[in-house]
N, C-alpha and C positions, 0 to 999 in steps of 0.2 A: 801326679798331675803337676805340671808347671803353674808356680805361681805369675800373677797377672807382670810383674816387673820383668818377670823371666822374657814372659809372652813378648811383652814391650821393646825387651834390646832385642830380641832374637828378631822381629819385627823390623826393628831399623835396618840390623846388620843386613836383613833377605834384602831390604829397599836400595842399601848403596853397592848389594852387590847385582843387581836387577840394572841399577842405572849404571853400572859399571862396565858391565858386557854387553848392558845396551849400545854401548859409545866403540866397544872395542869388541864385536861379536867374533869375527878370527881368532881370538886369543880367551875363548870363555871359561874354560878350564882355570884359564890366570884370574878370573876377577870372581868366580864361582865358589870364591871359599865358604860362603856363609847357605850356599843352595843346600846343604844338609841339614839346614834345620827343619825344613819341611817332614823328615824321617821322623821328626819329637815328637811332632803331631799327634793326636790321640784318633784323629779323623785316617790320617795314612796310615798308621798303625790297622785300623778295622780293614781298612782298602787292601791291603799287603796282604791281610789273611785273608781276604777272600780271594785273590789274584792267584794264590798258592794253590787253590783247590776248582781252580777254572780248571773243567776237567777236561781241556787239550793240552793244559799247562803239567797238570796236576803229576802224569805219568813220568815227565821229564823230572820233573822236583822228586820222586820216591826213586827213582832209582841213581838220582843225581849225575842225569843221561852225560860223558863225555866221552868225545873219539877225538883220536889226532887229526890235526889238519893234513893236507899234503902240501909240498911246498910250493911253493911259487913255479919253482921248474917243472914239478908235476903236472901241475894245474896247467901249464901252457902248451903241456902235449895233449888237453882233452879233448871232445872234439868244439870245432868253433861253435861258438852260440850255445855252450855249454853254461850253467852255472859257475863251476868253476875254470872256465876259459877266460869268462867274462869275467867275472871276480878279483883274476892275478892280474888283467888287465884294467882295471880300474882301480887296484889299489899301486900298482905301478905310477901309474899318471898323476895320483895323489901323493905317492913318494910317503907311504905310512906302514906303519908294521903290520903285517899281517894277524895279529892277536892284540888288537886295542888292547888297550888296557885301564879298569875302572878307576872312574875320578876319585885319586886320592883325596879330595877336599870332601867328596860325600861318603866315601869309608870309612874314612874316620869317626864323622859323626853317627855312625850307623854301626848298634849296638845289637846286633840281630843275632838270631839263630844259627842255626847249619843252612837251614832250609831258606834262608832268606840272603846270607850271602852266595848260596849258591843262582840265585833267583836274577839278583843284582849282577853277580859274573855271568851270569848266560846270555841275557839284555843285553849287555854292556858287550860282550863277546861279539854277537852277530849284528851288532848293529847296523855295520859296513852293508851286510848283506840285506837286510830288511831295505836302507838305499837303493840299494844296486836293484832288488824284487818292485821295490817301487817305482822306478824309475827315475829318481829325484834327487839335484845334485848336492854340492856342499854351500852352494849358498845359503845366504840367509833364507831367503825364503823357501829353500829344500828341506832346512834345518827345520824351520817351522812348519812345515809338513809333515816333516816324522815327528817330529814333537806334538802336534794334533791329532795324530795316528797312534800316540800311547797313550793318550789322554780320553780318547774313547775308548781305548781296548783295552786299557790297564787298570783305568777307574781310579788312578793314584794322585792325591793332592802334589805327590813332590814336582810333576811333570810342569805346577803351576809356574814354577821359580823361568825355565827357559822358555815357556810360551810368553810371560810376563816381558821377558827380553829381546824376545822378536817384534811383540810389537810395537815395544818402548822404540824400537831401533829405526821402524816403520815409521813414526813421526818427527825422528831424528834422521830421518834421509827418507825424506819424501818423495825422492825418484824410485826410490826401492818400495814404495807403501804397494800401490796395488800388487806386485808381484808378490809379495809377502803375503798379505790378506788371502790370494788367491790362493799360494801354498797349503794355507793352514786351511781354506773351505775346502781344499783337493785331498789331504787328510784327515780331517772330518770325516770325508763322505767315505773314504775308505774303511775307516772305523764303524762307521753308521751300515756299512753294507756286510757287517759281516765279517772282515777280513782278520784273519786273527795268524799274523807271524808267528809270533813267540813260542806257540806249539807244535813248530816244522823242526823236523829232525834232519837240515840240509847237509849235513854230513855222511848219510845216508845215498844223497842223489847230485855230488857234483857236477858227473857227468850227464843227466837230465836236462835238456836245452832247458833256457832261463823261458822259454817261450810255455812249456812243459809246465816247470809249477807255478807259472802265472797263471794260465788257463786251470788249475786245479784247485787255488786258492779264490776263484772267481774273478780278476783282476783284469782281462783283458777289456771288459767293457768300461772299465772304469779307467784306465788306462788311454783310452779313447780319446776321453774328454779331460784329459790332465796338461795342467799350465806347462808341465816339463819336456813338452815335445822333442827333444832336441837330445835330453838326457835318455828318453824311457828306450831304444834302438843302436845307444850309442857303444855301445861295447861288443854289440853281437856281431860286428861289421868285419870283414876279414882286416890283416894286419897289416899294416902300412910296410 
């Protein structure tokens, strides 16, 4: 157990790195050094083991489920309004690797099993696509969308550190508050209704219109009523 001093700087360091990415959210990876200490945690440590054994999670972790992606060229012969049609074309537009890659700042401090880095890489892996299923873009207040949406579906203290930063950013750009707010009640509700990504094996159904497993994870009604109008249709559209 950490002693109370420990508690205390590691405390500081989460606060100046909260108001850090508060100020500079585009660049959170750069000010996010200290977001793994939340992992210390004796409270995320219980959360973790039981996230492991959510049993739509659970199968993926025992067999340490991976398949290769296809490539970008692949994915753009699928058909349109595909999963992965949609996918190569919004990670195009974003100009980003197609295999994120986990925040070395919370690796590091994260002293885990087999079963818990693999946990951490599969999250961190599909992230892109849990967006894309949600409809929801890389703004801030998309961010804190999905950041609301792991925080009911994960049950994990560490999620606090970036919701913390969304909405610190929210009273540091006050034109952006209610969009933000609205983000994270639009991920909530997704969380509160059930919706559980993390244990979709999309590698499986690239080529499954995106329309497909949204209707199967429940999501079309809630979709409905989401702040991101604009985002949730925009990639299914034929190509310019």
């Amino acid at each position: 157990m950490a002693s109370r001093t420990e508690l205390k700087e590691d405390a500081l360091k989460l606060a100046v790195s909260i108001l850090q990415s508060a100020k500079d959210p585009e660049h959170i990876f750069k000010h996010s050094k200290y977001f793994g200490t939340t992992f210390k945690w004796a409270l995320n440590k219980k959360s973790l083991e039981k996230f492991l054994v959510h049993p739509r999670f659970q199968p993926l972790v025992e067999e340490r489920y991976e398949m290769p992606w296809p490539s970008f060229d692949e994915m753009s012969e699928m058909p349109i309004g595909s999963l992965g049609f949609c996918f190569q074309k919004r990670m195009h537009h974003l100009g980003v690797d197609i295999l994120p890659k986990v925040n070395k700042n919370m690796e590091k401090m994260v002293k885990t099993s087999d079963k818990e880095e693999y946990m951490l890489r599969r999250i961190r892996g599909t992230h892109d696509i849990h967006h894309l299923v949600l409809g929801v873009d890389t703004s801030v207040a998309g961010e804190a969308a999905a950041s609301a949406y792991y925080a009911v579906s994960q049950q994990m203290p560490g999620v606090i550190a970036p919701l913390a930063t969304y909405m610190t950013h929210s009273f540091i750009k006050p034109d952006e508050h209610s969009q933000i707010w609205a983000g994270m009640s639009f991920g909530t509700q997704v969380g509160l209704a059930g919706v559980f990504l993390e244990g979709c094996r999309w590698e499986e159904g690239w080529e499954r219109p995106l329309q497909d497993w949204r209707a199967e994870l429940g999501l079309l009604p809630l979709l409905e009523q989401s702040p991101f109008q604009d985002e949730v249709h925009r990639w299914e559209a034929l190509p310019s």
